[in-house]
C-alpha positions as CSV (number, residue, x, y, z in Angstrom):
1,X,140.8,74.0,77.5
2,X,138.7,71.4,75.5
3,X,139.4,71.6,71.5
4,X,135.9,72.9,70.1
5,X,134.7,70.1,68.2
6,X,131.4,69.9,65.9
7,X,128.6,67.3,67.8
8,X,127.8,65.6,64.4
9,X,131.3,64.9,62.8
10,X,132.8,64.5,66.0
11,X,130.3,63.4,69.1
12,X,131.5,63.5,72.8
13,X,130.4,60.1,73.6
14,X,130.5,58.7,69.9
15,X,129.8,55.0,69.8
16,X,132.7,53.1,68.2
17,X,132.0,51.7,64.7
18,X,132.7,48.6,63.2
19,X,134.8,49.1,59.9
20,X,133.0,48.3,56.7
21,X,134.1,45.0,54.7
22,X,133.8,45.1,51.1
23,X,133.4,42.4,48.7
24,X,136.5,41.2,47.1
25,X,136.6,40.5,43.4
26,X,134.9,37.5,42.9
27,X,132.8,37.3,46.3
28,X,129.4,36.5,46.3
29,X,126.9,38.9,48.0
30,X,125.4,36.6,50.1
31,X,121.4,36.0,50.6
32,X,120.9,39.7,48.3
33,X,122.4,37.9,45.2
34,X,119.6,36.4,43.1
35,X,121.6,34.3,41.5
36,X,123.8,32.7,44.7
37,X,124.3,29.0,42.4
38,X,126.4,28.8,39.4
39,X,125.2,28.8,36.1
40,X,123.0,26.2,34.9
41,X,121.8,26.0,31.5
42,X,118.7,27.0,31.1
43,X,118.3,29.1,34.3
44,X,118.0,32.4,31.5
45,X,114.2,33.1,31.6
46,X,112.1,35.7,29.0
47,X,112.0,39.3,29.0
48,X,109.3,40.9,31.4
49,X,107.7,44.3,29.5
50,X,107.9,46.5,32.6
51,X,104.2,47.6,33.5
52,X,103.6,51.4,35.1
53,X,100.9,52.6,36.8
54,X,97.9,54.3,34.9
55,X,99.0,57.9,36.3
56,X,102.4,57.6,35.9
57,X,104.7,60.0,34.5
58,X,106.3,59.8,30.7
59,X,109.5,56.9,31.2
60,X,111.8,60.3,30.7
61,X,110.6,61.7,33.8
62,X,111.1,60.0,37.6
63,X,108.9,57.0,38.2
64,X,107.7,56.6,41.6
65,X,109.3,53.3,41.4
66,X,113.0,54.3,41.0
67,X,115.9,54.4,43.6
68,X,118.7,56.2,43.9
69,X,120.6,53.0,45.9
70,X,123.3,50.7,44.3
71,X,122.2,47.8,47.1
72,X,119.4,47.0,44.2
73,X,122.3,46.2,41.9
74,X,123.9,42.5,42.4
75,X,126.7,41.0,40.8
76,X,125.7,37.0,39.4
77,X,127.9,34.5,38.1
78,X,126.8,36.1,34.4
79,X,127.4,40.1,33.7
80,X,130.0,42.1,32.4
81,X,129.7,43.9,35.8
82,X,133.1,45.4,37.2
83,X,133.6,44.7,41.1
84,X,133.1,47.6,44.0
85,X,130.3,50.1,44.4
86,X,128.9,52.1,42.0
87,X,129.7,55.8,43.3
88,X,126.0,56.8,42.2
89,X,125.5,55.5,46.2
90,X,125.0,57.0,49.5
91,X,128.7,56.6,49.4
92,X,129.3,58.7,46.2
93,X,132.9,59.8,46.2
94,X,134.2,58.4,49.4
95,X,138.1,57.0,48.6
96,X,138.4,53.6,47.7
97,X,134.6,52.9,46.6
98,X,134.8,53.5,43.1
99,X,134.3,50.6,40.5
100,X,136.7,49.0,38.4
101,X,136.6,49.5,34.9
102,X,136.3,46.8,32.5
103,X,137.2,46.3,28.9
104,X,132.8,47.3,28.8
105,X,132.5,50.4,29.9
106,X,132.5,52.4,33.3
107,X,128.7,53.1,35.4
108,X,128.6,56.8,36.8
109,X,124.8,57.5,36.8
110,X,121.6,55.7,38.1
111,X,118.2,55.4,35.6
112,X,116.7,57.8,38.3
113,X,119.5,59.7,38.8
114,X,119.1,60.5,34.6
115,X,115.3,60.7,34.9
116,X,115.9,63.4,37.8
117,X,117.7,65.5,34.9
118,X,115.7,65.2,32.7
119,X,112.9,66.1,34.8
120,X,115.4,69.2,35.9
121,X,116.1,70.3,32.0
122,X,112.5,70.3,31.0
123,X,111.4,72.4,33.6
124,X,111.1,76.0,32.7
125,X,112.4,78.8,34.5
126,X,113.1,82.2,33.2
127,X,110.3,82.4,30.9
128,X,107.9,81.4,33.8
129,X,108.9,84.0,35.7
130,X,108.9,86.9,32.9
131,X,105.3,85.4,32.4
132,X,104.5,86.2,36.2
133,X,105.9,89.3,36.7
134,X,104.3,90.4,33.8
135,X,100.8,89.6,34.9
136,X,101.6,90.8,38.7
137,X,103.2,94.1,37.3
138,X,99.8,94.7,35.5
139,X,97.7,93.7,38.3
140,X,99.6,96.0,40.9
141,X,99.1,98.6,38.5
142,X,95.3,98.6,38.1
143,X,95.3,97.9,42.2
144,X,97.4,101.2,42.4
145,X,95.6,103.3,40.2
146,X,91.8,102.3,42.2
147,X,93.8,102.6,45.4
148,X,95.0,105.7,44.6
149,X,91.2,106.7,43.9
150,X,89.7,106.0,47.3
151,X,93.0,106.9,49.2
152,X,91.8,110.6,50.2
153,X,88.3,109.5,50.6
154,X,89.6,107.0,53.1
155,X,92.2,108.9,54.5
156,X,89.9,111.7,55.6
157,X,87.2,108.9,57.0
158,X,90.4,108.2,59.6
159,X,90.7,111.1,60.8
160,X,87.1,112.0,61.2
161,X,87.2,108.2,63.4
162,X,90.5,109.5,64.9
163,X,89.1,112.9,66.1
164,X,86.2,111.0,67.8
165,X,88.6,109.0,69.3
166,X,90.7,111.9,70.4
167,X,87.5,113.2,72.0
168,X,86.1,110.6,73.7
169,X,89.1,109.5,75.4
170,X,89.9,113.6,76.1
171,X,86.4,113.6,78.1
172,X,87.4,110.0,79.8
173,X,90.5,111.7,80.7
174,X,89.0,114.9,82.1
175,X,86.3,112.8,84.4
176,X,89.3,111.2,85.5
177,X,91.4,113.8,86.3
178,X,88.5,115.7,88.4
179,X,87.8,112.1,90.2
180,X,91.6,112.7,91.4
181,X,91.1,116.1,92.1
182,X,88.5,115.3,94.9
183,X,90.3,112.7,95.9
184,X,93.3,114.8,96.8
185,X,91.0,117.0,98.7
186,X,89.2,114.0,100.9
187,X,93.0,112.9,101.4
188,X,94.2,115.9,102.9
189,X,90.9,116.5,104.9
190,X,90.9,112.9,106.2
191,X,95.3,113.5,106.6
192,X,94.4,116.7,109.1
193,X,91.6,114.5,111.6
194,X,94.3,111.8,111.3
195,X,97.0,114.2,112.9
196,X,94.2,116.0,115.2
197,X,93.8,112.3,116.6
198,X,97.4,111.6,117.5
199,X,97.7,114.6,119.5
200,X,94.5,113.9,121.0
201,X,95.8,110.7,122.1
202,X,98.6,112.1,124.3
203,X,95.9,113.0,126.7
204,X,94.6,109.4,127.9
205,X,98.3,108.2,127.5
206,X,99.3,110.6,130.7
207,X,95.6,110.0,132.2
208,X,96.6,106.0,132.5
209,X,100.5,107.0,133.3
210,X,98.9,109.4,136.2
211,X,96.7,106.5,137.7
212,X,99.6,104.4,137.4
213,X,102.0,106.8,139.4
214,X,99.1,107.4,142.0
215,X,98.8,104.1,143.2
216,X,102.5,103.8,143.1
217,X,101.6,105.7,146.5
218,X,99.7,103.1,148.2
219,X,101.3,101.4,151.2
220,X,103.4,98.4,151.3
221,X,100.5,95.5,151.6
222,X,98.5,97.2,148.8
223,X,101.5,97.3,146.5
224,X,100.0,94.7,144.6
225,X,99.7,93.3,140.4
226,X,95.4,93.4,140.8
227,X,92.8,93.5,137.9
228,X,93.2,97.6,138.2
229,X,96.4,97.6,137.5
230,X,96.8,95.1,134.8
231,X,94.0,96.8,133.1
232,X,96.2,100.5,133.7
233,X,99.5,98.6,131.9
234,X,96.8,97.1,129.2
235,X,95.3,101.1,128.6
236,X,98.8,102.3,128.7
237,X,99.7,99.5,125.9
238,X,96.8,99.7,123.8
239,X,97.5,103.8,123.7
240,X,101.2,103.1,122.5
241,X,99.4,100.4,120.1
242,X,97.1,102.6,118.9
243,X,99.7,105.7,118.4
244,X,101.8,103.1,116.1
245,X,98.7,102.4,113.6
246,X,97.8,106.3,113.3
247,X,101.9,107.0,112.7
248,X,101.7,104.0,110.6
249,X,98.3,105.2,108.5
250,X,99.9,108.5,108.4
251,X,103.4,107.7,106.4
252,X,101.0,105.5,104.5
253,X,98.9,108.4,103.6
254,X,101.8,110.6,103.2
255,X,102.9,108.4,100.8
256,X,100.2,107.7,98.9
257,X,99.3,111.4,98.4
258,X,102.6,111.6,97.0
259,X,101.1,109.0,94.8
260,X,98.4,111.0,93.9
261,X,100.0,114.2,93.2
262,X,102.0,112.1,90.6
263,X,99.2,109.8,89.1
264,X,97.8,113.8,89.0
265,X,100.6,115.0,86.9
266,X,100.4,111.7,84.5
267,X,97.1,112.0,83.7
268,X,97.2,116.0,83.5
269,X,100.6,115.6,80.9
270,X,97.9,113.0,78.9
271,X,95.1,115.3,78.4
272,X,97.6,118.3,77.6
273,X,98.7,115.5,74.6
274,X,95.4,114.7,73.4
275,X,94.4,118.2,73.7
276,X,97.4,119.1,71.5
277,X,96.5,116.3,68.9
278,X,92.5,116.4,68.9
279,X,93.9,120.3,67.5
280,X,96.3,118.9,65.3
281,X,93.8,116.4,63.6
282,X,91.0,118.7,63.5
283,X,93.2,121.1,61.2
284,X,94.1,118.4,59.3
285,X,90.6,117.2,58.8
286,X,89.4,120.7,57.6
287,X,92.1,120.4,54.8
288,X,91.2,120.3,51.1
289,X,93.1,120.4,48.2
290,X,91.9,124.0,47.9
291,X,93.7,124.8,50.6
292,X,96.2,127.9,50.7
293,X,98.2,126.5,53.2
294,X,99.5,123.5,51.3
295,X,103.3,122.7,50.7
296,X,105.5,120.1,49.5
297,X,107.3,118.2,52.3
298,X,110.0,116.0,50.8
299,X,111.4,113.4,53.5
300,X,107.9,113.5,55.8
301,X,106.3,110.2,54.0
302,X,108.1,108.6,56.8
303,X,107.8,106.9,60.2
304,X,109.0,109.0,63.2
305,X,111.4,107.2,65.4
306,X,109.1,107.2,68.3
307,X,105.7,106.4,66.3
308,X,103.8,104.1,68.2
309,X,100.9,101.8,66.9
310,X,97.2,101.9,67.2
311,X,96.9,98.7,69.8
312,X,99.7,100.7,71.9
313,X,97.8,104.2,72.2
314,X,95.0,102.4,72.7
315,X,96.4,100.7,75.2
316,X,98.2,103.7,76.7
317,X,95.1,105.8,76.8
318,X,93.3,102.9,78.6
319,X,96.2,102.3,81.0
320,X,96.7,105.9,81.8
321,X,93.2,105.9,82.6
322,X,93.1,102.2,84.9
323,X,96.8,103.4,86.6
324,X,94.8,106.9,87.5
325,X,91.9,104.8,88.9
326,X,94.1,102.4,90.8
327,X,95.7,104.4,92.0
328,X,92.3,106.5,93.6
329,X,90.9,103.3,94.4
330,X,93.9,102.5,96.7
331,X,93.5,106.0,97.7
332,X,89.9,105.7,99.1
333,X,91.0,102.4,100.6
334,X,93.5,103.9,102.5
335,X,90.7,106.7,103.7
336,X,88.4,104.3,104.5
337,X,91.4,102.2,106.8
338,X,92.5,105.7,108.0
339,X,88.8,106.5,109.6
340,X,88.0,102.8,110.3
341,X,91.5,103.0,112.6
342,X,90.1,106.3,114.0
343,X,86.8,104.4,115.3
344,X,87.9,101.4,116.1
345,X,90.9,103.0,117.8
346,X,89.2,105.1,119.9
347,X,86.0,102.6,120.3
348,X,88.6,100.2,122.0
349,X,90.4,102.8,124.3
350,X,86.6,103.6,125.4
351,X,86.1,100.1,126.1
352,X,89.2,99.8,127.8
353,X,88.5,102.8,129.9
354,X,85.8,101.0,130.9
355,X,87.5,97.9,132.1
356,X,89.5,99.6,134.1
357,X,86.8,101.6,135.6
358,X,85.2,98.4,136.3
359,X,88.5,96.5,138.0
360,X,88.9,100.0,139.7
361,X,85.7,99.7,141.3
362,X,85.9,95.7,142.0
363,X,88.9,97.1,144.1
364,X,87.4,100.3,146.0
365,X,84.6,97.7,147.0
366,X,86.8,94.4,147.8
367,X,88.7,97.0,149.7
368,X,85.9,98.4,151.5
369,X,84.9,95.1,152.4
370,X,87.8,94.3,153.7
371,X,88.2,97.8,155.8
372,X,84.9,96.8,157.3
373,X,86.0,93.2,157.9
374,X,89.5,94.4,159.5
375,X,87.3,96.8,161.6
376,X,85.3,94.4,163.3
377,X,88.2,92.2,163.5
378,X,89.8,95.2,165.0
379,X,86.9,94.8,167.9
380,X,87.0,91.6,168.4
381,X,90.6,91.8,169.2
382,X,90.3,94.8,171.4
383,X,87.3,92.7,173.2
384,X,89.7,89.4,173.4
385,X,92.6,91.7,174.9
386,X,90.0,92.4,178.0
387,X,89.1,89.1,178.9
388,X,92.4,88.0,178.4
389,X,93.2,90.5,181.0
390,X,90.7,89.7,183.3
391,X,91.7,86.1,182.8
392,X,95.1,87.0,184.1
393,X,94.0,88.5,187.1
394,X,91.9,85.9,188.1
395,X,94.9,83.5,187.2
396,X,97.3,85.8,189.8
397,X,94.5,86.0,192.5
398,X,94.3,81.9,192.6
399,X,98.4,82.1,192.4
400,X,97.8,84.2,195.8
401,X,95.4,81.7,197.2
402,X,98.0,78.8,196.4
403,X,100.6,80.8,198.0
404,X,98.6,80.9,201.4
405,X,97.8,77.6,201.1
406,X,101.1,76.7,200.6
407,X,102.6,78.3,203.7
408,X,99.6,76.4,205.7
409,X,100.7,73.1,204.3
410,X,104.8,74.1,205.2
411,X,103.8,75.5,208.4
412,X,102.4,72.2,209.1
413,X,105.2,69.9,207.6
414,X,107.5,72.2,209.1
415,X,106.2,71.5,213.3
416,X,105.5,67.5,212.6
417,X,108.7,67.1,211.3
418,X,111.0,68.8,213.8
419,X,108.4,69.4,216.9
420,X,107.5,65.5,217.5
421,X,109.7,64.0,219.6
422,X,111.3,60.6,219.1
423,X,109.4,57.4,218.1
424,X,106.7,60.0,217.6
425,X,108.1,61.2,214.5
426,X,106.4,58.6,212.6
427,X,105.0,57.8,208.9
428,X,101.5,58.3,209.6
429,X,98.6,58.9,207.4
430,X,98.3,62.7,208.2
431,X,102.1,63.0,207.5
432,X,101.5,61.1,203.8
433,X,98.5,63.8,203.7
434,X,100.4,66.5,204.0
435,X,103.4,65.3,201.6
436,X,100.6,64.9,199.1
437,X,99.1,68.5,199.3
438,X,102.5,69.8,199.3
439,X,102.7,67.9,195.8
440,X,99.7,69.1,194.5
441,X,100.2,72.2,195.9
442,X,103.7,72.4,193.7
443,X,101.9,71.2,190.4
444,X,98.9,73.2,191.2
445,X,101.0,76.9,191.2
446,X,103.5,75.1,188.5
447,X,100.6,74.9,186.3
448,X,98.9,78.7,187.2
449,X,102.5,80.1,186.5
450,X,102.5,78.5,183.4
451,X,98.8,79.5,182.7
452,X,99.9,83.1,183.5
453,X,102.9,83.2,181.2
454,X,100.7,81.4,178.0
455,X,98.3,84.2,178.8
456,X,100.7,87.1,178.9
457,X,102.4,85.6,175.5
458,X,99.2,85.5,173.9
459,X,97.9,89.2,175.3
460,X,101.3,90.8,173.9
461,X,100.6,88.4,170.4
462,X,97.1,90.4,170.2
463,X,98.5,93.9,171.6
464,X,100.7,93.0,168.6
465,X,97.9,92.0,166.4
466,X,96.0,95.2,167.1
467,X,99.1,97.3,165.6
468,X,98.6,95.2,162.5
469,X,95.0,95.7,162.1
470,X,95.4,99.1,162.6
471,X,98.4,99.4,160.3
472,X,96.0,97.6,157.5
473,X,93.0,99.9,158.3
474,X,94.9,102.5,157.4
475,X,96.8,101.4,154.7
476,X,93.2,100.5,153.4
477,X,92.2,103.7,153.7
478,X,95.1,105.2,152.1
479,X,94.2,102.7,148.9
480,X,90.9,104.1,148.9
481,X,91.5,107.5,149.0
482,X,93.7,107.0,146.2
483,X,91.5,104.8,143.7
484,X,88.0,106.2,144.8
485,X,89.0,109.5,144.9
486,X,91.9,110.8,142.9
487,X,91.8,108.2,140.4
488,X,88.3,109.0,139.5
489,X,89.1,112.8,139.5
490,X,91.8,112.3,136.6
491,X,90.0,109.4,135.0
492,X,86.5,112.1,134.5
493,X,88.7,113.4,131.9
494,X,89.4,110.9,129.7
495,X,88.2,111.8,126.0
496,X,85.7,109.8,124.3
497,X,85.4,108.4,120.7
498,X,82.5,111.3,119.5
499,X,85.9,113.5,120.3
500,X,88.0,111.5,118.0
501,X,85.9,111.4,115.2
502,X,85.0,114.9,115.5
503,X,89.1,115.6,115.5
C-alpha cells in the first residue's frame, strides 16, 4: 500500500527543481543592481520629493505603490546593507535566509509591511460593532412590535386563502374520484364482452379443425396442399392469433383494474385528508380571542417532523390528481384497444371465412370441371377400346387370309421342287416368283402379328386407363361430396362479428 501523501507538498509526478543559489557576500546582483560599476565620484545625484497621487491615502496608511517583495531592494558598492535576504520576503523564515547583522542595525519589517499596521491599529472594531447592534437591536424592536400588530390580522387572511384552497382542491378531488368510479364500471363491463368473446371463439376454432378433418377423408389423388386448405391452416392460425390478443388484452385489463382499484384508494385516502383538514381549518378560522375553548400549549410553536411545505402540497394535491387521471386515461386506452381487438378480430376471421369460402368454391368448381372433363375422357376411351377391337379382328381375319395364301404358295413350292424331274428342276422365273411371295408372304404375317400384339398392348393400356378414369371419377366425387356438401353444412355456422360485438 502507497504512503498517503498530500498532492501539494508532495505531487505524484513532481517536476524536479533546480536548487536556489544565493549571493555570496560581496557578489553583485547582476543586471537588477542599479549600481553594477564601482564608485565613481560624482555618480551621487539629488534627492527626489516622492510625488503621490491626488487620491491617495495619508503616507501612514498603504500606498498603492508599495510592495511587500525584498527583489526591489539591491545591494551597491555604497550602503551599510548586510548580505542575504531580508526575511520580510516570500521566503520569510525559511533556514538559512536570514540577513547578517552589521555593526548598523538588523531589517525585520518592509515600509508596507508597517503601513499595513498601521492601517490594522487604526481601524476600529469593538466600538463599531456596539454602534451596530445598537441601531439593529432598536430597529428589530420597532419591526417586532408592528409585526406583532398585523400578525393575527394576517394570520387569519391565511387561513381564510387556505380553506379555499382546501375546497377547491376537495371538489377537484371529488370530480376525480367519480371519473374513476365510472371508469371502473366501463372496465368491468368491457372485461365481461372481452371474456364472452373468447369463449365465443372456440366455436369457429373447431368449425375450421372440422373442415380440416373432413377433407382428411378425401382419396389419395385429392390429398392435396390447395388454396382451400391453406386458407383452413390460415383460419385455424389467425383463431389461435386472435385468442392470444384477447388473453393478452385480458391480463392487461386485469391488471390495470388492479390499477384502478388502487389509484381508487389513493385518491379516496386524499379526499378523506382534506376532508379532515378543510374541518380542522374552518374551526380554526372561527377562533377569536373570545373564545372559551382557548389554552396554553407550551412546546406546539414547533415544526412537526413530517411538516411538509406549501410548493410540496401543492404539488401533491396536483399529482394525486394527474397520477388518478393517468392512470383513467391509460384505462380508457386500454378499453378502447380492448373493443378495437374485438372488431378487428372478428372483422378479420369474417374476412377469412370468406377466403376460404371462396378457395372452397374455386375447388368444388375446378373439380367439377374436371369430373366432367374425366367423364368425357371416360367416353372417349370406352369408344377407342371398340375400334381398337374391331381393328384386331380385322387384323386376325387378314392373318387368316395370309395363312391360306401361304399354304397356296407352299403347296406350290412344295410340287416344283420335288415333283419336276431331272434337268427340269430348274431356276426359272416362276420358281424366283414363288420364292418371292413366300418372302413377302413371311414379312407380310410377320408384320400383322406384330400389328396384332401392338394392338392388344395398347387395348389392355386403355382397359387399364379406363380403371383409372373411373378410380378419379370417383375419387372426384368423393371430394365433392365432402367440400360442397359437408363442408358447407358445418361452415353455415360460423359466427359473425355483429355476434362478437354484441358478446
Amino acid at each position: 500500500m502507497e504512503p498517503k501523501t498530500c498532492p501539494e507538498i508532495c505531487p505524484a509526478n513532481a517536476v524536479p527543481q533546480q536548487p536556489k543559489e544565493y549571493l555570496k557576500a560581496g557578489q553583485s546582483r547582476g543586471p537588477e543592481n542599479p549600481h553594477a560599476s564601482p564608485y565613481v565620484p560624482g555618480m551621487i545625484k539629488p534627492p527626489e520629493p516622492k510625488v503621490y497621487p491626488p487620491d491617495a491615502p495619508p503616507r501612514y496608511l498603504p500606498q498603492p505603490t508599495d510592495s511587500t517583495s525584498g527583489d526591489i531592494l539591491g545591494m551597491g558598492p555604497i550602503g551599510p546593507w548586510a548580505a542575504g535576504h531580508l526575511d520580510w520576503t516570500p521566503h520569510a523564515g525559511t533556514t538559512g535566509v536570514r540577513p547578517v547583522v552589521d555593526k548598523y542595525s538588523i531589517t525585520r519589517y518592509s515600509t508596507g509591511e508597517w503601513r499595513q499596521h498601521n492601517q490594522f491599529m487604526l481601524t476600529p472594531r469593538a466600538t463599531d460593532k456596539a454602534k451596530n447592534a445598537e441601531i439593529s437591536f432598536r430597529r428589530e424592536i420597532k419591526a417586532t412590535n408592528e409585526n406583532l400588530d398585523r400578525k393575527q390580522d394576517e394570520t387569519n387572511k391565511n387561513l381564510g386563502k387556505r380553506v379555499k384552497d382546501l375546497s377547491y382542491w376537495k371538489k377537484q378531488v371529488e370530480k376525480t374520484l367519480q371519473a374513476m368510479d365510472d371508469e371502473i364500471e366501463a372496465l368491468d363491463e368491457n372485461r365481461r364482452k372481452l371474456k364472452s368473446a373468447c369463449r365465443i371463439l372456440n366455436l369457429p376454432e373447431a368449425i375450421s379443425k372440422e373442415c380440416l378433418e373432413l377433407r382428411t377423408n378425401r382419396y389419395e389423388p385429392d390429398l392435396v396442399r390447395d388454396d382451400a386448405e391453406q386458407e383452413l391452416i390460415k383460419e385455424v392460425a389467425i383463431v389461435g392469433e386472435i385468442r392470444r390478443v384477447f388473453n393478452n388484452t385480458l391480463a392487461k385489463v386485469e391488471e390495470q383494474m388492479a390499477n384502478n382499484r388502487a389509484a381508487k384508494a389513493a385518491i379516496e385516502q386524499d379526499w378523506n385528508d382534506k376532508m379532515l383538514c378543510l374541518k380542522i381549518d374552518k374551526q380554526n378560522l372561527s377562533m377569536t380571542p373570545e373564545s372559551p375553548l382557548l389554552l396554553y400549549h407550551p412546546g406546539v410553536a414547533r415544526w412537526p417532523e413530517n411538516a411538509s411545505n406549501l410548493e410540496y402540497w401543492l404539488h401533491w394535491c396536483s399529482e394525486s390528481i394527474k397520477n388518478c387521471d393517468e392512470v383513467r386515461q391509460k384505462s380508457e386506452n386500454l378499453r378502447g384497444d380492448l373493443m378495437t381487438a374485438i372488431v378487428k378480430g372478428s372483422q378479420d376471421m369474417k374476412i377469412q371465412a370468406d377466403r376460404t369460402n371462396m378457395a372452397l368454391a374455386e375447388t368444388v368448381a375446378a373439380t367439377e370441371e374436371l369430373c366432367e372433363k374425366l367423364e368425357e375422357t371416360l367416353k372417349d376411351n370406352l369408344q377407342t377400346i371398340a375400334n381398337v377391337e374391331k381393328l384386331l379382328e380385322h387384323l386376325k381375319d387378314e392373318l387368316r387370309k395370309l395363312g391360306e395364301r401361304t399354304k397356296l404358295n407352299m403347296t406350290r413350292l412344295h410340287s416344283r421342287n420335288f415333283d419336276r424331274p431331272n434337268a427340269e428342276n430348274c431356276r426359272d422365273e416362276a420358281q424366283y416368283a414363288l420364292m418371292s411371295e413366300a418372302k413377302l408372304l413371311k414379312e407380310s404375317i410377320d408384320a400383322y402379328n406384330d400389328k396384332v400384339r401392338e394392338s392388344e398392348a395398347i387395348r389392355s393400356e386403355l382397359m387399364k386407363y379406363r380403371g383409372e378414369l373411373e378410380k378419379e371419377i370417383a375419387c372426384k366425387r368423393k371430394s365433392l361430396n365432402i367440400d360442397q356438401d359437408r363442408l358447407a353444412r358445418v361452415r353455415a355456422h360460423m359466427p359473425t362479428p355483429e355476434e362478437f360485438a354484441a358478446a
